[in-house]
C-alpha positions in Angstrom: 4.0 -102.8 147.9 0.7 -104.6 146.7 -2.4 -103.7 146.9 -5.5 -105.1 149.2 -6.6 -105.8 145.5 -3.5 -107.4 144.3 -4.0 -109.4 147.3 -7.1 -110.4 146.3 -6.5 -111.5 142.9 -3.3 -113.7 144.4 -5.7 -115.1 146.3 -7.1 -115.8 143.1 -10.8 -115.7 144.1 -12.1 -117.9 141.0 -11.2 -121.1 142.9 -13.5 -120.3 145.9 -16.3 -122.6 144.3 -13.7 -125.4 144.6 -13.8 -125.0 148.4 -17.4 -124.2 148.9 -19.1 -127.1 146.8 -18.1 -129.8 148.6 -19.0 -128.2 152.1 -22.6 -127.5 150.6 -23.0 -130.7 149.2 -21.6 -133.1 152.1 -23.8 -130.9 153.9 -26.8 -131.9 152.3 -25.9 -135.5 152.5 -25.6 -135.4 155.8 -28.7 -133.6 156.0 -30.7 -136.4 153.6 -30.2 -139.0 156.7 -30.7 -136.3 159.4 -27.4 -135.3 160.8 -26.9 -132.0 159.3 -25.5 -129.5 161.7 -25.0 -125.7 160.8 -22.2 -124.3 162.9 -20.0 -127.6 162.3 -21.1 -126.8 158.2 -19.7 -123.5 158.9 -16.5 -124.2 160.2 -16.0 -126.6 157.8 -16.2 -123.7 155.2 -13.6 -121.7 157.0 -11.6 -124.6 157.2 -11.7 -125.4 153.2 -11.6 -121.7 151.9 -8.6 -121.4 154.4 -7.3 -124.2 152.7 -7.2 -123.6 149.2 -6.3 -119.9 149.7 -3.2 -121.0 151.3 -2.9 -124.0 148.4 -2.8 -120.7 146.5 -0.3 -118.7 148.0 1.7 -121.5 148.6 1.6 -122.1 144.9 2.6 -118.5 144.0 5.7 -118.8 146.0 7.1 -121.9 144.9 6.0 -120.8 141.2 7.4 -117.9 141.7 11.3 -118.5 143.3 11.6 -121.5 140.9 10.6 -119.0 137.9 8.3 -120.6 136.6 5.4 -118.1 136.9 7.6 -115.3 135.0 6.0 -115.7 131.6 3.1 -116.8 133.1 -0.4 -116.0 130.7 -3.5 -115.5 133.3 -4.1 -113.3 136.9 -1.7 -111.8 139.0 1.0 -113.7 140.4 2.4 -111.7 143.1 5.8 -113.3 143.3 6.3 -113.9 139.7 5.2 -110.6 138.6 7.7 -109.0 141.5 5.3 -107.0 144.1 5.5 -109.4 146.5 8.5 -110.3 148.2 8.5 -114.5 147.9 9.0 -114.5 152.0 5.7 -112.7 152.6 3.6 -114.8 150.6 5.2 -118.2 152.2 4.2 -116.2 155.1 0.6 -115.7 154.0 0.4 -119.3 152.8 1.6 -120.5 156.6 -0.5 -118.4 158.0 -3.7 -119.9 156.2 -2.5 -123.1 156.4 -2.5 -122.3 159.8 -5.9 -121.3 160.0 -7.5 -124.5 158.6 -5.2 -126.4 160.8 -6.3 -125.0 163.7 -10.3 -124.7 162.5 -10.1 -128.6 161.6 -8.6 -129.2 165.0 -11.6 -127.5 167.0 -14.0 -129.3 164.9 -12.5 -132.7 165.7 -11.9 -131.7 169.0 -15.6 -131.0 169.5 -16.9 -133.9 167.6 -14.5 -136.5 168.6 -14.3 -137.6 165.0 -10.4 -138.0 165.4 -9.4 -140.2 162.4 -10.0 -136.9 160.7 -7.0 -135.6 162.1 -5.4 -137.6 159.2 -6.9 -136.9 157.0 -6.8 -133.1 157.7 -3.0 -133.8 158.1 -2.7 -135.1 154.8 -4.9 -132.1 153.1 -2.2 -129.6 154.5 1.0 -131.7 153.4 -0.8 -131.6 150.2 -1.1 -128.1 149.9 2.0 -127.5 150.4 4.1 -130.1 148.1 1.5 -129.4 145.2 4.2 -126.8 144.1 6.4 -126.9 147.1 9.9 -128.8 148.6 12.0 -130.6 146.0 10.4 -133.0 144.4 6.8 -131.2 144.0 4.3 -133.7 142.6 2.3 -130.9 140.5 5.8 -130.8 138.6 4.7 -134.7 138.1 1.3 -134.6 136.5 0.1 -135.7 140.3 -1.9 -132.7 140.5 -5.2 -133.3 138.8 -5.4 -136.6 141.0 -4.6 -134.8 144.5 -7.4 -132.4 143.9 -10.0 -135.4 143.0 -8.8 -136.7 146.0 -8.9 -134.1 148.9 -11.3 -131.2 147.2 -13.4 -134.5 146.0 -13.5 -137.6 148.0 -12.1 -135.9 151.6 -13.9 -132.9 151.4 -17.1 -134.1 150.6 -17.2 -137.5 152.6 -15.5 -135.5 155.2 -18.6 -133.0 155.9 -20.6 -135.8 155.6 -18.9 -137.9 158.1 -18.2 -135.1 160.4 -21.6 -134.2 160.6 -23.5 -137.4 160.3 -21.2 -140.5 162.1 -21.5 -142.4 158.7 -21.1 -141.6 154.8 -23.8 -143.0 152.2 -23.3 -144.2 149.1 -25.9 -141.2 147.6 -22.4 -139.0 149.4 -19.7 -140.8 147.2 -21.4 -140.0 144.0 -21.2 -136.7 144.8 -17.6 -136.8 146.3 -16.8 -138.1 142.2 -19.0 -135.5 141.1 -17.5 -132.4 143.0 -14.0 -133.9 142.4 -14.3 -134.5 138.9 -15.5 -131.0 138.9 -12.5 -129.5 141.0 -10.2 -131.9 138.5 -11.6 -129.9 135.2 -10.8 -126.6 136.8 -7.0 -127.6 137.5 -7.0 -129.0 133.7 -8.2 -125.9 131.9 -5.6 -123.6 134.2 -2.8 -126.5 133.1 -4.3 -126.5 129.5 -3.7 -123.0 129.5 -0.4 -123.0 130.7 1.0 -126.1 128.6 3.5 -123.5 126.1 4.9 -121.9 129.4 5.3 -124.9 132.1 6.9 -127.0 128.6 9.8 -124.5 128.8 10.5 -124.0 132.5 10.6 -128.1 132.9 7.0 -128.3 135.3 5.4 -131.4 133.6 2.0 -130.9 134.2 -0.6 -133.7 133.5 -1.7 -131.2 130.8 2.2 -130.8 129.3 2.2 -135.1 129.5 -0.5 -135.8 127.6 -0.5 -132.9 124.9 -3.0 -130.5 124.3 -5.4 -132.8 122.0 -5.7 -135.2 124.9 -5.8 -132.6 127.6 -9.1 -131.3 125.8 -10.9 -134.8 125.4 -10.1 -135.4 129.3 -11.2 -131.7 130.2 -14.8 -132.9 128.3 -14.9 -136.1 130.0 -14.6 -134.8 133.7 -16.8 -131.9 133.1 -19.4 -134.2 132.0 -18.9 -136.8 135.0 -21.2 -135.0 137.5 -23.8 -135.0 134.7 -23.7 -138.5 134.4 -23.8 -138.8 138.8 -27.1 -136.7 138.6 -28.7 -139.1 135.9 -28.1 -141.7 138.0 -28.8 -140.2 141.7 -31.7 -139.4 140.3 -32.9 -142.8 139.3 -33.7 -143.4 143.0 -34.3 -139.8 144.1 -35.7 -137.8 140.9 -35.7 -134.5 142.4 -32.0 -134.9 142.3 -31.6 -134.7 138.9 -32.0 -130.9 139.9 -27.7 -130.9 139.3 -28.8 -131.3 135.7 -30.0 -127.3 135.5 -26.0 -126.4 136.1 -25.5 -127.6 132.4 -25.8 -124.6 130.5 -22.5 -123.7 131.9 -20.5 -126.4 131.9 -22.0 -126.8 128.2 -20.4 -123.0 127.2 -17.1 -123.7 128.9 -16.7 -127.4 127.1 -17.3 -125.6 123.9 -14.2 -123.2 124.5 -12.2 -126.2 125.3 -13.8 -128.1 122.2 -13.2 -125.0 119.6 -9.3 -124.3 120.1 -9.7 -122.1 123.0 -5.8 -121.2 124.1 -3.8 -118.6 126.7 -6.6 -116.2 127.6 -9.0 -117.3 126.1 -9.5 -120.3 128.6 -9.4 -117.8 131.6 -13.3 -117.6 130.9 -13.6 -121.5 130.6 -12.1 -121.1 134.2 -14.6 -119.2 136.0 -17.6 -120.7 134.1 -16.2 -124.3 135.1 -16.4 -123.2 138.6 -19.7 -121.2 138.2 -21.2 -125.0 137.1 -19.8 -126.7 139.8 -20.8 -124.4 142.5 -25.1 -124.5 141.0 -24.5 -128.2 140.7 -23.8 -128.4 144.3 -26.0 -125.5 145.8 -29.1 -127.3 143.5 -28.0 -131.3 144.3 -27.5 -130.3 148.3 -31.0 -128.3 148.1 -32.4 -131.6 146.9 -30.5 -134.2 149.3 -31.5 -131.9 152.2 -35.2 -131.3 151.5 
């Protein structure tokens, strides 16, 4: 039986930032033209960590029964390592799922912002076939994209619309920048994975392109928000505050750049997510005051 801790670590906390940065940023977009509001910030933080923990779990399971996560190099994966019977984690992944569901529903509900039904819809079919049913489009280099897309583009415009009525284009730049962000944490997890997923047939982006290539487009998407800040702050200087979450972007780049392999990237992992998280607690500081 596992552990509250072994728990935790399939939870796998690390990719917290990934939920969190683009509630505090959309937030401070909306806040920039005036329609930030705090309890509708907060639920959309349940909402998003709900999310991605059942992403997660949902992940670990369908890893795990297609065997893919038995020689897996990294943390804990409770089906693949066997603690875990694979039922009670599809359970666990439901029953967050179910959460963000029902936390997006109130939201909408209590907004009257209903088009994001859809696109709340959408977040939790994605979560689901990342890794899940039979044709799982992680298993099709689709992965890296979907992230961009719903812990990028939705998550961030969505805040900003739910709060504000409207999106800006100062909200899109940072929608590119968070999921550019979200996209390099997702490459250096695949990069690390590339000798494993090659032999159990799950053709990650990473396993497509080779592990050359892989590192180039690592470099190039954790240097994207960089470039967003530069030119934010052309029109608003003090937002080239995102510029101070550099130094560890900068340290985990150079792991990727110097050969960095198995666990050796796990490191790269949590300082990726430790730059994207400053960038967006600094950038939404500056939008908002």
């Amino acid at each position: 039986m596992a552990t509250v801790a072994q728990w935790v670590e399939g939870a796998r906390p690390r990719t917290l930032p990934n939920a969190i940065a683009p509630v505090l940023v959309g937030s401070g977009a909306a806040a920039e033209i005036g329609g930030f509001v705090w309890w509708q910030a907060g639920l959309t933080l349940v909402m998003t960590i709900a999310l991605i923990i059942g992403v997660n779990f949902a992940n670990d399971y369908s890893d795990g029964i297609r065997g893919t996560d038995e020689h897996r190099v990294g943390p804990l994966r409770l089906v693949g390592s066997g603690i875990v019977r694979p039922v009670v984690v599809r359970n666990a992944a439901f029953a967050a799922l179910t959460v963000a569901g029902l936390t997006g529903l109130l939201l909408v509900t209590a907004t009257g912002r209903w088009w994001l039904l859809v696109a709340g819809g959408m977040s939790i079919v994605a979560a689901w076939y990342y890794t899940g049913g039979k044709r799982p489009y992680g298993y099709a280099g689709l992965g890296e994209i979907a992230v961009f897309v719903f812990f990028g583009l939705v998550a961030v415009l969505g805040t900003t619309y739910l709060q504000a009525g409207t999106v800006t284009a100062t909200a899109l730049g940072c929608a590119v920048a968070v999921g550019a962000f979200s996209s390099a944490v997702l490459v250096a997890n695949n990069l690390r994975d590339i000798p494993t997923d090659a032999q159990t047939g799950k053709r990650t982006l990473a396993v497509m392109l080779g592990e050359a290539r892989t590192r180039r487009l690592y470099r190039v998407l954790v240097i994207t928000p960089f470039v967003v800040s530069v030119v934010l702050a052309v029109a608003r200087i003090p937002l080239a505050a995102g510029l101070l979450a550099l130094p560890p972007a900068v340290l985990s780049a150079r792991r990727v750049s110097s050969g960095a392999a198995g666990l050796s990237l796990v490191p790269v992992l949590r300082d990726t997510g430790i730059a994207m998280l400053l960038w967006a607690v600094l950038t939404g500081v500056a939008l908002a005051v």
